[in-house]
N, C-alpha and C positions, 0 to 999 in steps of 0.2 A: 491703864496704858491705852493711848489712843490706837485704835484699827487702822490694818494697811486695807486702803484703799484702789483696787486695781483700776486702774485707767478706761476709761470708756471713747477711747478712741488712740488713735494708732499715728506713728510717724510713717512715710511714704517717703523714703529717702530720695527715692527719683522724680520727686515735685515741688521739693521744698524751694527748689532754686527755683523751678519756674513760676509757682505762685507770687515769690519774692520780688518777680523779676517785672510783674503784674505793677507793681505800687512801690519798686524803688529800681528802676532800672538802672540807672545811673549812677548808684552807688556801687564804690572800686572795692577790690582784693586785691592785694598790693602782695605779690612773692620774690622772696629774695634768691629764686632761683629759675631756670628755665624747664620745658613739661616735653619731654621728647615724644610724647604721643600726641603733641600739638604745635609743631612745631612754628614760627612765626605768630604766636598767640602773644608771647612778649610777656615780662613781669606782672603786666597790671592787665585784672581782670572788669568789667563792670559786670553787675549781677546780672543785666542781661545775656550779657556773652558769654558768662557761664555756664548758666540755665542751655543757649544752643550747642556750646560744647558738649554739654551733657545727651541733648537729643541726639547729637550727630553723631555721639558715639553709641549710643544705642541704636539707630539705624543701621550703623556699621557691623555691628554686633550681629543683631537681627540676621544681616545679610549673607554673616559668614555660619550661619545657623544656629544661634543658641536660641532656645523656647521657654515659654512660661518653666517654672520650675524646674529647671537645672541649676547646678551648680557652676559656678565658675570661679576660681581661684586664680586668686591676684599676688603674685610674687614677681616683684620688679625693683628695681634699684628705687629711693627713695626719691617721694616728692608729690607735690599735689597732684600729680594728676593721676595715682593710685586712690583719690577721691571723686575726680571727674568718671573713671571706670567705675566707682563703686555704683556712684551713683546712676549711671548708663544702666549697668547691669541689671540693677532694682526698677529700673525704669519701664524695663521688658517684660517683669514679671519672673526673674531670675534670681538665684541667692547669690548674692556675692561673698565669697569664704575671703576673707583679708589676712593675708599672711605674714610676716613682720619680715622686712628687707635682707634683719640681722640674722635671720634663721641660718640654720648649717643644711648644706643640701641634704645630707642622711634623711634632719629631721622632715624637712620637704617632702623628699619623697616619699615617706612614713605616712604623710598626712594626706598627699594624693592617693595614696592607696589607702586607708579608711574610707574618704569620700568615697570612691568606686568609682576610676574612669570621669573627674570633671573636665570641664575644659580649666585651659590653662593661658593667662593674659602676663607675659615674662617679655622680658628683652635678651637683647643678645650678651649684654654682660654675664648676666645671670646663666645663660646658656655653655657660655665657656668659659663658667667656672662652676657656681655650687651644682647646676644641674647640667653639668656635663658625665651624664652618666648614660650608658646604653639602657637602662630600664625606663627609660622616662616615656619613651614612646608610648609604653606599654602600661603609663599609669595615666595618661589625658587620652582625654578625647579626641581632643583637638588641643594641637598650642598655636597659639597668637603671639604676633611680637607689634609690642607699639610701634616700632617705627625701625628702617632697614628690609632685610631680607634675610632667608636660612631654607636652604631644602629641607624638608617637609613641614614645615611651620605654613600659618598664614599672616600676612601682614596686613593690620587692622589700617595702615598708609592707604596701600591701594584700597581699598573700601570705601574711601572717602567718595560723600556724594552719596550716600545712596539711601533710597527712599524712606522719608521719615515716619514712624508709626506712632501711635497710638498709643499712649502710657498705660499701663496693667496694673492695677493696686490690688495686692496680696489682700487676704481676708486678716483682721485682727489677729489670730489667732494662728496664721501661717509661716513658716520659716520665710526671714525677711532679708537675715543679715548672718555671718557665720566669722566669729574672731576666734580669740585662742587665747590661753591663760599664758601667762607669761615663763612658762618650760624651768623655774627655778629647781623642780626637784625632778626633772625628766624629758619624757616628750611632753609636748602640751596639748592640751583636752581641747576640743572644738567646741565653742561654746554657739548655741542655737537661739537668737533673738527673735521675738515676732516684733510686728509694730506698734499690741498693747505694751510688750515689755520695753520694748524703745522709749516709748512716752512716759513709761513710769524711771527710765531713769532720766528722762529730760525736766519731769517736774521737780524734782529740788535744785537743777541748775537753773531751770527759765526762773525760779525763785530767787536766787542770787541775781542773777542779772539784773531782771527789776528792779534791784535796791542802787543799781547803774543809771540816774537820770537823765547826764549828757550823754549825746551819739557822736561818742569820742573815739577813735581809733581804738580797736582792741588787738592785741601782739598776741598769738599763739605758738606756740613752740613744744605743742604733743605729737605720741607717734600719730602718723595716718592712719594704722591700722587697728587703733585702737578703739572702742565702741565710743571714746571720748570726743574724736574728731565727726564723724557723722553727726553728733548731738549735738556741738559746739556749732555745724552749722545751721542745725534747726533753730537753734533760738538766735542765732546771729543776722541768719538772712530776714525772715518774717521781720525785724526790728527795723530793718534798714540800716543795718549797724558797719559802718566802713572795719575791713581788720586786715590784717597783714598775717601769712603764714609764713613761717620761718624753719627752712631747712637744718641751717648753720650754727650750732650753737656758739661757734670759738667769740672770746670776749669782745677780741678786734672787730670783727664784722656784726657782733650785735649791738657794740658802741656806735658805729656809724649810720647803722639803719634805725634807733633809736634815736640817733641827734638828729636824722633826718625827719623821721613820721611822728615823733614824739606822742608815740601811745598814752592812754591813758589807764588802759588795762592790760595788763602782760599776763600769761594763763604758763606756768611750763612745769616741767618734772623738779622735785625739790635737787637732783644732781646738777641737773642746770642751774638753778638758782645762786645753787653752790659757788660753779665754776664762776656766774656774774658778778659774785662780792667784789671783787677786784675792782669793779666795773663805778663802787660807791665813790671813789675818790677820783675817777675821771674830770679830768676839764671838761669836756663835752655835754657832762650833766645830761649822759643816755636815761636817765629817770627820774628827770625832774619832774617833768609834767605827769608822771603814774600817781593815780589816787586809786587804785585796785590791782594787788598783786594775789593772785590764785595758785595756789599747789593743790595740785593733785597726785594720783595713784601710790604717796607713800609718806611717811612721816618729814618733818622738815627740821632743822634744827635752830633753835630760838635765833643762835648767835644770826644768822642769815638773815633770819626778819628781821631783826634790827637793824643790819646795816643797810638795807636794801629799804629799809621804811623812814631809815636819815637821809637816803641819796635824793630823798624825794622832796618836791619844792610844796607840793600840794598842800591845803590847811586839814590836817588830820588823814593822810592813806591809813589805810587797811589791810589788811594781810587773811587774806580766808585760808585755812588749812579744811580738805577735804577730805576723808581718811572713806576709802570704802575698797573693793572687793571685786576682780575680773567679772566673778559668776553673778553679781548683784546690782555694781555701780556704786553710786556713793551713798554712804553710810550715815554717817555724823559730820558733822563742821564745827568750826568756830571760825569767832575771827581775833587778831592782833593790832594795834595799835605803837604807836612809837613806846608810849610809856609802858604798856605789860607783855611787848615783845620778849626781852631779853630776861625780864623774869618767871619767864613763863614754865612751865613743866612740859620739857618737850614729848614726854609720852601720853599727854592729854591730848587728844584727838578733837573733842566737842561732843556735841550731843545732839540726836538723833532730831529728822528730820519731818514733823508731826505730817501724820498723814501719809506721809510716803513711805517712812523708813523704822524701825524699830530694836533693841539690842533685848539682848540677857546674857548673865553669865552663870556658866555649867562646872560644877568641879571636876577637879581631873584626879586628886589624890584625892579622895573622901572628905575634904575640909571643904568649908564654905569657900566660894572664891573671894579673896582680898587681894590686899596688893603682896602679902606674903605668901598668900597661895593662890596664884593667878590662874583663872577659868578658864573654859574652853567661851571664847564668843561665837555664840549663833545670834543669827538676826532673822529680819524677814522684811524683806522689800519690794515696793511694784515694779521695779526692774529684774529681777530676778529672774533669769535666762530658763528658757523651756528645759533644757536639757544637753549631755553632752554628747555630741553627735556621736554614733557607733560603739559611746559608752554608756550607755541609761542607767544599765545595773548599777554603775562607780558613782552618777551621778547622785540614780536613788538612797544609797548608803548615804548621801549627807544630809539627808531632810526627815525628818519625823513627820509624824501624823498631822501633827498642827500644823504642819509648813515654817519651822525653824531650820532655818540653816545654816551646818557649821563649817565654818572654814577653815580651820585648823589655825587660825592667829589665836595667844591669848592674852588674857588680860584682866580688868579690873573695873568696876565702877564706884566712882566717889560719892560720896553721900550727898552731892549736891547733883548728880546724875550726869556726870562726863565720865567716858570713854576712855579709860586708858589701855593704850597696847604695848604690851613689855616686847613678847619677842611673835613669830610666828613658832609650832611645836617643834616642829624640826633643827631651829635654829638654836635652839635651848643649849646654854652649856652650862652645865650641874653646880659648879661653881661661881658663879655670874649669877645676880637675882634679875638683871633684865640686859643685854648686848647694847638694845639701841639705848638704853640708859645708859650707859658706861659711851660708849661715844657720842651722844652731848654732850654731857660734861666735860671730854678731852676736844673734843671738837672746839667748846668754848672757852677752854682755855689756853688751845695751841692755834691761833690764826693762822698761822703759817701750814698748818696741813687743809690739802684740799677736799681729802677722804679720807674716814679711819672706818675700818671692821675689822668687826671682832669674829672673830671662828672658833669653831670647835676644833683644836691642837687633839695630834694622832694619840696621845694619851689623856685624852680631856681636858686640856690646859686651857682656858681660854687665851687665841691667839691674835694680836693685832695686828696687821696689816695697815700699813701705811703710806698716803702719796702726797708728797709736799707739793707746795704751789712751786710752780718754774721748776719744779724735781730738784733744788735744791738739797743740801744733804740736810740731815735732821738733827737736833742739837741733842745731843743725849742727857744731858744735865736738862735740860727745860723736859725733856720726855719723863725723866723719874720724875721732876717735882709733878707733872699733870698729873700721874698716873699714882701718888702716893697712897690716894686713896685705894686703889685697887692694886694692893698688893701679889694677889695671886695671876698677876698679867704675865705673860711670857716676852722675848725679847721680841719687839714690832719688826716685822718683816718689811721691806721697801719693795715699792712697785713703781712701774708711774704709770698713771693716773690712765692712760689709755691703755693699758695690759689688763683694766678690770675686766671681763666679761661680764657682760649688764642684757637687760631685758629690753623689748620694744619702747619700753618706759623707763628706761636709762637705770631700774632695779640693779645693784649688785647682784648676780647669781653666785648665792655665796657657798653652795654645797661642788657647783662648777668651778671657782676660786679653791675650796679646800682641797680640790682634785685637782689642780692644777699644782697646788704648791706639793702635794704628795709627790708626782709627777718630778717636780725640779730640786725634791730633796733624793729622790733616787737615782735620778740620774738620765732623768726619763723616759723609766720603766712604768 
């Protein structure tokens, strides 16, 4: 098995736009929204004016005092310009902590009290509501609001104008960037990047991209806060590559900003992907012109590739499935095609990425791991995060001596050397040989639902939850014929589709789901 390789040199988040901006100034960032801490900046960006965005708000920064190595945590209603602050932040020689919009203030404040007193970059929404609480004073530093006013806060508005400094590049080896695991089984763990680890997870994506010859419009639709969006600009800008970032996921307004810019690479969460099937049989022909469709942060379901890889006019698109890990980045891959999309084995993930990335499987009951008795997966990759801020001890529990690390997903590898992932451990229900396996398969034979999970029911039953397209009611005769094969399913529960509780990365939170349904079978006790 090939060696991981650690990177010898480091991403600098707060230069990448300005080197970019060196050799392709005039190339746009098209957003389908407006940036309240800039305000008159307009939809469209050129990579110059991004890049002075980004100093100007690092001077501003500077001015209201934040220093090389502080922390400064970024919780703001959503939108690119929780990117233009990241990268200000890094700019100065500061960490920036990225916080996910969708957090619950409890968990916020949780997480400002670990850090110790950061400063705090929020708006007023967020003020009066999730951190409208009297302790908050007392867990920042400082708080900043992008734009407006609030006693005791500063407003990063008035700062404008002020003196521009000197970019600070962190040592390889130093905290660069601070995200968070996506809180499915609690609060969420502070993950610690440096700039060696940054670039060890940007080499298997700047690898993908290369295989992108024309400088075609690329459509993104990740969270901002995810270590995905930072990386996405490092290999985008340096290329001179035009893309569009997308706030909105609803089908309507991704048809019309698709018939408009007619991307040729779309990059989003497989839930989104989801909600766009509809989007195949559009007149508008929002993806005709895609010859490169990307999922990331979690498994996809074949039936989606397919329809999403027919909408398309292109001679042969693609379909890259990326399967990897908050603490890591991405793992394995593959890719899909029109003809072995729909026959695909959607808990085939791909196989590892040489040089960068590597897997094994661990048994968990004393049998060897197969797909009848699926392992623990540990990997080892040059992204792989320094540590979990204020948790080291939780974090050294997952890594042996070698430096494999387990993530608590598990699974299987085929004798041909792909990757499959049954369930994650937690999600395990005793009767069920794999969850996401049972919803493919209903998935692919009920169009009409827009989401199925399956849970762990209060007596171990595996339980399905269910959200139809347009919330339509469900047909109960087409539910038993999907579901014959699995017999021991319980009756499917109805939701719609916006009641799931989901992660920065559009994840079901499915132990937060089964605590809610406990909740509304009690009576909400």
């Amino acid at each position: 098995m090939l060696p991981i390789t650690p990177s010898d040199t480091g991403i600098h988040m707060g230069l990448v736009a300005e080197r970019a901006a060196a050799r392709y100034p005039d190339t746009l960032i098209t957003l389908d929204h407006e940036m309240p801490l800039l305000p008159g900046a307009g939809p469209e960006l050129t990579f110059a004016g991004f890049a002075d965005h980004i100093d100007d708000v690092a001077a501003r920064l500077w001015a209201a005092g934040v220093r090389t190595g502080e922390h400064v945590a970024l919780y703001k209603t959503a939108g690119f310009d929780i990117n233009v602050l990241s990268c200000a932040v890094s700019r100065i020689g500061a960490v920036p902590v990225q916080l996910s919009p969708g957090l619950d203030g409890a968990s916020v404040l949780a997480l400002l009290d670990r850090l110790g007193q950061p400063y705090l970059v929020t708006d007023l929404a967020k003020l009066d509501a999730e951190l409208a609480d009297p302790t908050l004073p007392n867990l920042a530093k400082e708080i900043f609001v992008v734009a407006g006013a609030r006693e005791g806060t500063v407003s990063l508005a008035d700062l404008a104008g002020a003196p521009r400094r000197a970019p600070v590049e962190p040592g390889l080896d130093e905290p660069a960037l601070i995200t968070h695991t996506s809180g499915t089984t609690g609060l969420p763990k502070l993950l610690v990047h440096t700039p060696r680890t940054l670039h060890g997870r940007y080499r298997p994506q700047a690898k993908l991209f290369d295989l992108v010859r024309e400088h075609e419009t690329v459509a993104l639709h990740v969270s901002y806060v995810h270590s995905r969006m930072p990386l996405a600009l490092a290999v985008l800008l340096p290329r001179g590559v035009p893309f569009l970032v997308m706030d909105d996921a609803d089908p309507e307004k991704v048809a019309e900003l698709f018939a408009r810019t007619r991307p040729a690479f779309v990059e989003s969460a497989p839930n989104s992907f989801m909600e766009w099937e509809e989007l195949a049989d559009d007149p508008r022909r929002p993806f005709a012109n895609v010859k490169y469709f990307s999922s990331t942060f979690d498994a996809i379901h074949p039936g989606t590739m397919h329809r999403l890889l027919h909408a398309s006019d292109r001679h042969h698109p693609v379909f890259y499935q990326i399967y990897g890990q908050s603490e890591t980045g991405p793992l394995v891959g593959r890719s899909f095609t029109r003809e072995t999309a729909l026959g695909a084995d959607g808990r085939c993930q791909g196989y590892a990425f040489p040089g960068d990335t590597k897997f094994r499987l661990v048994g968990r009951d004393g049998e060897a791991p197969s797909k009848e008795h699926p392992g623990y997966i540990e990997v080892q990759a040059a992204g792989r995060v320094l540590t979990y801020f204020g948790e080291g001890e939780r974090y050294a529990k997952q890594v042996d001596g070698d430096g494999w690390w387990r993530g608590m997903d598990v699974g299987y590898r085929t004798e041909e050397g792909c990757l499959h992932l049954l369930d994650r451990e937690v999600d395990v229900v005793p009767t069920i040989h794999s969850t996401l396996e049972v919803e493919d398969t209903v998935l692919g034979r009920l169009p009409e639902l827009a989401e199925l999970v399956l849970l762990r029911g209060p007596s171990d039953e595996p339980l399905p939850v269910v959200c139809t397209r347009g919330d339509v009611p469900l047909d109960p005769e087409r539910w038993r014929a999907a579901v014959t094969d699995f017999p021991t399913l319980a009756e499917p529960v109805r939701m719609r589709l916006e009641e799931l509780p989901r992660t920065a990365t559009m994840k079901v939170r499915r132990l937060e789901l089964a605590r809610l349904l406990r909740e509304r079978a009690g009576g909400g006790a």
